[in-house]
N, C-alpha and C positions, 0 to 999 in steps of 0.2 A: 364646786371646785374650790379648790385651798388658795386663799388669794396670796397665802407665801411660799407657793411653787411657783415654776415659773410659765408663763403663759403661753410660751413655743414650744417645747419641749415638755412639759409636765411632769419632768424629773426632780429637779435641780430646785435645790432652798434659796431662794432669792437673799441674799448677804446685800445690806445698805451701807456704801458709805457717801462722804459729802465731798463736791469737788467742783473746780473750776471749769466752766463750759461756755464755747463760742456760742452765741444764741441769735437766730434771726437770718434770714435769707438776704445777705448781702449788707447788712447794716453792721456798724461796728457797737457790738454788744456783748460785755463778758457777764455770765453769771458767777457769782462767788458763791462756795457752802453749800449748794443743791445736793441735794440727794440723787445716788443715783443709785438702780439694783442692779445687781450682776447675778445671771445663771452661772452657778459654778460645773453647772454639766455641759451646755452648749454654747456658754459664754453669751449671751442675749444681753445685753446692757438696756436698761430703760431711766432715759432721765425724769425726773419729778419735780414737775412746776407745779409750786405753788402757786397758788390766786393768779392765774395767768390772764383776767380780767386787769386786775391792776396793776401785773408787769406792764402789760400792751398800754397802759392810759398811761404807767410810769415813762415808759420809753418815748412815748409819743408827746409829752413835756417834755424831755429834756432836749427832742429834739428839736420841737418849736423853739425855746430858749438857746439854742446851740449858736453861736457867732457863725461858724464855718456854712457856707455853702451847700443845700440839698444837695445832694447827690442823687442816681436813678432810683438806686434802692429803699432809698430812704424817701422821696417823695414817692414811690408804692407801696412802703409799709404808710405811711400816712393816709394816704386814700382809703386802703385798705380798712385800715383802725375808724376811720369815720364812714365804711360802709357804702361806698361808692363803688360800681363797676367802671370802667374805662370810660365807657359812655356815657356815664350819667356826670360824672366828676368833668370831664370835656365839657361838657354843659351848662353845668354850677360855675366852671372858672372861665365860661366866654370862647372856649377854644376849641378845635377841631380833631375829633378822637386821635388823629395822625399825631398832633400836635403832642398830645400825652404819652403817646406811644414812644415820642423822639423825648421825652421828659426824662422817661422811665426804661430808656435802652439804655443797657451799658457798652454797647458795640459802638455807637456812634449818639451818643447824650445832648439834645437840645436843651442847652442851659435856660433852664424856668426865670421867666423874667421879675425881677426884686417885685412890683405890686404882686404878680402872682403866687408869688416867696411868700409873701407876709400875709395875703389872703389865708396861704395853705396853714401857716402857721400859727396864724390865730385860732384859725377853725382846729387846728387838732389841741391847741391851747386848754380851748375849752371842751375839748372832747365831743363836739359834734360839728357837723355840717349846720352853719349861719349863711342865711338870704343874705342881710346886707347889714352891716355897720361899719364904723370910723376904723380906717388902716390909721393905727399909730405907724410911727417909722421903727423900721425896724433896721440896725444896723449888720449887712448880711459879710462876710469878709470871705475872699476866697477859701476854697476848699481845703482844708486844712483839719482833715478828720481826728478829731481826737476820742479814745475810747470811752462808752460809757462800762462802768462795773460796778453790780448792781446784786444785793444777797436780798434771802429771804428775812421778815423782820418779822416784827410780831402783829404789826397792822401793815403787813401787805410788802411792800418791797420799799429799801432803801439804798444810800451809796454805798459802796462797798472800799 
């Protein structure tokens, strides 16, 4: 198959341009300059991440480092990024799966207690799940989401 057809249809010359794109299931993330293709027959759009290894580690700094308050989405993209099921991260942080679930609902959100804030944070810090070390303090400030925006670079992903 011609990989500059398009993959639904098998008509249509896929035409690339680069453009700004909301990125991430509920987390506030813009991509800037992405590539995206477009079928000019059936209209198929497909976005193209780059090194989406190092977006995920990028995102997952700056959200550790974020002043603002986790939010649900964002304390499940963090779990998630360090590879925990609901049950096993319940486990790692002392709590009871119900507990993570009211963490991680946006319907009705049990706000994550600051040691557990800064446990989560550390650990996606450094990009894995840690047993046990020093909580530094970490200053958390109500929720106050500010966007991150973030283009492809030349070694992996930068600010935008």
């Amino acid at each position: 198959m011609n990989r500059h057809l398009c993959p639904i249809c098998g008509k249509g010359k896929l035409e690339t341009t680069h453009e700004t794109r909301r990125y991430g299931d509920g987390i506030n993330v813009t991509l800037v300059n992405v590539p995206v293709r477009r079928c000019p027959v059936c209209g198929e759009e497909l976005l193209v991440i780059p090194a989406i290894e190092e977006l995920h580690r990028r995102i997952a700094r700056d959200l550790a480092r974020s002043a603002a308050k986790l939010g649900p989405a964002e304390i499940r993209f963090l779990r998630t990024y360090l590879g925990y099921s609901s049950a096993n991260f319940a486990d790692a942080m002392g709590v009871t799966p119900e507990t993570v679930s009211r963490w991680e609902s946006e319907r009705a959100p049990q706000k994550m207690a600051a040691p557990a804030e800064r446990l989560l944070r550390l650990m996606a810090f450094h990009g894995k799940p840690i047993e046990s070390y020093g909580l530094a303090k970490t200053e958390v400030k109500e929720r106050t989401s500010s966007p991150l925006r973030l283009k492809p670079a030349a070694e992996g992903w930068a600010a935008a």
